[in-house]
N, C-alpha and C positions, 0 to 999 in steps of 0.2 A: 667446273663450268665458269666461262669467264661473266664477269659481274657489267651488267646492261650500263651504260654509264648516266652519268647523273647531270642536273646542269648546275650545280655544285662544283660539277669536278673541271681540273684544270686539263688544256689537250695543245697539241701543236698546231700554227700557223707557218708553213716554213720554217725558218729558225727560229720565230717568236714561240715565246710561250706564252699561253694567255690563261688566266687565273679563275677563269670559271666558262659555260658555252651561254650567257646570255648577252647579247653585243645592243649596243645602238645601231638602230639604221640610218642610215645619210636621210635627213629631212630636209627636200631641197627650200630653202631661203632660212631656214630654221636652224640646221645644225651647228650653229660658229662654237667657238673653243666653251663658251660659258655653260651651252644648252650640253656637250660634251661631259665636261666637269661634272655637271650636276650629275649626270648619268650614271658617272662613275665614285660621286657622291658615294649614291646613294646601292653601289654594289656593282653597276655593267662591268664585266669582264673587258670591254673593249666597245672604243665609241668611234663611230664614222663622222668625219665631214660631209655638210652639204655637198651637193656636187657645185666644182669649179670647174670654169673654163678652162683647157687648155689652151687656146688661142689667146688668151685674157692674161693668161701666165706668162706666155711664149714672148709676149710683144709689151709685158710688163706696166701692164694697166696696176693703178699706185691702189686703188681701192681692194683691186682681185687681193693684189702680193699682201699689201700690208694689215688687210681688214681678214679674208679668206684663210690666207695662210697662216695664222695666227696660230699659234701653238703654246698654250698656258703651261709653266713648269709643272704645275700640279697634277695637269692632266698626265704629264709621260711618269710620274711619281706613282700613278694608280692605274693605270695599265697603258698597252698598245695605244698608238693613236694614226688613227690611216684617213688620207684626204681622199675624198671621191674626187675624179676626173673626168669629164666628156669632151667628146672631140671626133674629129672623122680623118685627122691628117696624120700618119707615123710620125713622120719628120718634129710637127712641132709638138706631138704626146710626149715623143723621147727628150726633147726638151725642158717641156711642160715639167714630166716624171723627175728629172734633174733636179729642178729647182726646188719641187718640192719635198726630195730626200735630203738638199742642204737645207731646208726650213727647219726641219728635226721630224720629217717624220717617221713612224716605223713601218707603213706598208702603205701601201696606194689601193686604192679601190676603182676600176673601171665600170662606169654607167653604160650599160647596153639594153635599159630596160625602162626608162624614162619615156613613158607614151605622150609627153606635153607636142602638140604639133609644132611649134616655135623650138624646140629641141631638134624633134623630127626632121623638119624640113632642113634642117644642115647638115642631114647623113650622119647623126649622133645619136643615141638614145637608143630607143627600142628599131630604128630604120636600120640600124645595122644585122639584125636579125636577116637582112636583104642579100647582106653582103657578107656573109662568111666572111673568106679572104681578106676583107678589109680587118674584120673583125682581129681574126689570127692577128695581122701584122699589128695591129692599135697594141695589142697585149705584149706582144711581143717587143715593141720598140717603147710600153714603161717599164717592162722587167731590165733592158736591155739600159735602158736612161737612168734609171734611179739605183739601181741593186739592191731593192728591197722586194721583200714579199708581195705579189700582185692576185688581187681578187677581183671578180669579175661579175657587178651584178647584171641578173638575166630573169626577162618575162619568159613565159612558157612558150608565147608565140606572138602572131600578133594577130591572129584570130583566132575563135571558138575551134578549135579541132586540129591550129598549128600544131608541132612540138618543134619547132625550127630551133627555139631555146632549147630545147633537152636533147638535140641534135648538135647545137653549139658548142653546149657544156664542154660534152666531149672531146673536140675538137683545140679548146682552148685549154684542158686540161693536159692534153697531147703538147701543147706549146708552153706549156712549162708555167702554167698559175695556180700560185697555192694553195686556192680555195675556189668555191663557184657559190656565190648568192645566190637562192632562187627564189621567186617571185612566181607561185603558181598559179597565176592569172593572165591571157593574154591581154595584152599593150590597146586594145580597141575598147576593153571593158573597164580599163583604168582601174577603182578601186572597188569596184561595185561587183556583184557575186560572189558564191563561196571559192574558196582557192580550191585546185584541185592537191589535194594532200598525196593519194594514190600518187600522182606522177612526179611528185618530192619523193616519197619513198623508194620509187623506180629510179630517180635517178643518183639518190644516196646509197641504193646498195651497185649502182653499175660503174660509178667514178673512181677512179681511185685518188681522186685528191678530197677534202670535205666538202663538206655541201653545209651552208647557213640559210638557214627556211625563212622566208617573210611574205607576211601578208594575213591580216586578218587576227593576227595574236593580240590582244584585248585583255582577255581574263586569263589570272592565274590558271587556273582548273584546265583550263583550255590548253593554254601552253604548254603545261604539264604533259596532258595526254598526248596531242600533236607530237611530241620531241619524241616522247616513247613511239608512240605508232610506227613514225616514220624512218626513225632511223639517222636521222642526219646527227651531225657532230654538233652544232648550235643553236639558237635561233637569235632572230633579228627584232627587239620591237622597234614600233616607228608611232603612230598615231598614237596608239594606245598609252604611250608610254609621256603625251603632252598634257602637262598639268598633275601625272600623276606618278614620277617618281618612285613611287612609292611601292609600282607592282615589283622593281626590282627586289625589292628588299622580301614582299612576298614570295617571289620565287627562288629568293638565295638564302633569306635569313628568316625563313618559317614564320613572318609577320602574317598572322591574320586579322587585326582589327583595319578598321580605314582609319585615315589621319582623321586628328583631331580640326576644328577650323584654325586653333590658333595654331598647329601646324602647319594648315595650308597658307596662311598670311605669313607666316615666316618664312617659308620656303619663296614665295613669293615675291620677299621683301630682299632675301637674298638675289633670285631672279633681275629684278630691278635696278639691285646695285651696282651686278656686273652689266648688264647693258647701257648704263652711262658710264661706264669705266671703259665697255668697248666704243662706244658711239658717241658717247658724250650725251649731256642731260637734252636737249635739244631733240635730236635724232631719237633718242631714246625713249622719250616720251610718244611718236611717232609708235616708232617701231614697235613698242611694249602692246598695242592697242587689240593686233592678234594674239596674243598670251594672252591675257585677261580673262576670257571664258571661260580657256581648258582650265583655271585653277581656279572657277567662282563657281562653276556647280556641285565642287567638294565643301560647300559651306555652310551646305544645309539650308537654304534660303528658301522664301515662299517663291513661287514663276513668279508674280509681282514685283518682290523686290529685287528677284535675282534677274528682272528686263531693264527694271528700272538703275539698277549699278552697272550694268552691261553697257546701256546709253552712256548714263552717266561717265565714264572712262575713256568709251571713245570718243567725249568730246572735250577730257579734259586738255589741255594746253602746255602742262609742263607735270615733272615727275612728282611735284611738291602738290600739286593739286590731284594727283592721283594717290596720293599717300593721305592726304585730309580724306580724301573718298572710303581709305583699305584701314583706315584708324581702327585697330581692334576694339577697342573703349568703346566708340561708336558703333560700329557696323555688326559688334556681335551682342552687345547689350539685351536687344531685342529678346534674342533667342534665349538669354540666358534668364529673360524675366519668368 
């Protein structure tokens, strides 16, 4: 009897091999090379980029190329590294896909599943669900542009009772993509409802290329059983997985305790440092303002204090005044009286 597999165990992506089935999901404005690393820190088998523009690539906008496409050595030293893509035009995807297989990277991910209406309305995203045909040809001219392994993530539909997604799948599996993400929620409901797991299961046992499950994976326990139920080759965390690091390592390396706080402030502090390295201290202070929560309710804090350092953060000004705020001496004193 062959032995159910595990997400421990290592499987194929096209000609990659990836060293275990639990991946990062492309978090769009969120994924750059640093939130990637850490992922794979702290165990991900394999991390996605935010999605990029191909239009933005094509016509070589200097923030897309050189902030976007960014590729940390570290990151290809510890597994796969695949850029997500959106777009509605073959010509400049194949392009796009080009550019970013000389960036270094090892496989492309295509966004067909992104319900933002500002995506939408350019015939990118989950609107391609409209357009087959386009669909096909988008997949077909990055496999065809980059010659690297192409995935394809995909909603169920784009309403309650679509399957237009699980009809795609198919169809794009047919056109030669080495994997199909699925996202068992339709595009209208966004992030809200339970996923439909049944119709992941349906469509991992009728593909014949993998299927990567996302959506709604949170708790270990939960992932666990999902991967078994259903059948698929991986899964995908995405939300669950901000500020907490750490479920990876529960689901690969048998950790049950939760971090300590002075874990969470150093992972934290690591966090910090690569986003003025990316952005610079300026930008970064900026930018760090949405992180701040997902890693401040791991700290064990009263609702008072944990509103009161929440404010506090996002109105500090620079990284050095955000760092007076996260002083562990300070900030955990409290708890430790």
């Amino acid at each position: 009897m062959t032995r159910a597999p595990d997400l421990t165990d290592s499987w194929s992506l096209g000609p990659l091999r990836v060293r275990n089935r639990v991946l990062l999901a492309p978090l769009a404005g969120i994924g750059n090379w640093f939130v990637r690393l850490q992922a794979l820190r702290h165990g991900a088998g394999m991390a996605v980029s935010e999605m990029v523009s191909s239009h933005a690539i094509h016509y070589r906008n200097a923030r897309t190329c050189n902030e976007m496409l960014r590729i940390h050595p570290h990151e290809q030293a510890l597994g796969p590294v695949s850029i997500q893509l959106f777009g509605q035009d073959p010509l400049v995807m194949r392009s796009a896909a080009a550019t970013v297989a000389q960036a270094g990277a090892d496989a492309i991910d295509l966004n067909m599943g992104c319900p933002v209406p500002k995506v939408c309305k350019t015939g990118a995203g989950a609107s391609l669900l409209r357009d087959p045909e386009l669909a096909v040809a988008l997949a077909r001219a990055a496999i065809e542009g980059s010659g690297l392994p192409v995935t394809v993530k995909l909603r169920s539909g784009l309403r309650a009772g679509d399957s237009s997604g699980f009809e795609l799948a198919h169809r794009l599996a047919d056109a030669g993509v080495a994997a199909i993400a699925f996202h068992p929620r339709s595009a209208a409901i966004h992030h809200k409802g339970t996923p439909d797991y049944e119709l992941a299961a349906r469509l991992a046992a009728s593909l014949p290329v993998p299927v990567i499950l996302s959506g709604g994976l949170r708790d270990a326990q939960h992932v666990q059983r999902i991967f078994s139920d259903t059948g698929v080759s991986a899964v995908m965390l995405a939300r669950g997985s901000l500020g907490n690091p750490w479920l990876f390592q529960r689901l690969l390396a048998g950790r049950s305790e939760d971090p300590t706080p002075e874990e969470v402030l150093l992972e934290l502090d690591w966090v910090m440092e690569q986003a003025a390295l990316h952005l610079g201290p300026e930008r970064a202070a900026r930018y760090l303002r949405k992180f701040y929560p997902w890693y401040l309710v791991h700290l064990g804090l009263s609702r008072e204090r944990l509103l009161e350092l929440q404010e506090s953060l996002h109105h500090a000004e620079t990284l050095l005044d955000a760092r007076q705020l996260l002083d562990p001496e300070r900030l955990l004193a409290p708890l430790a009286a």
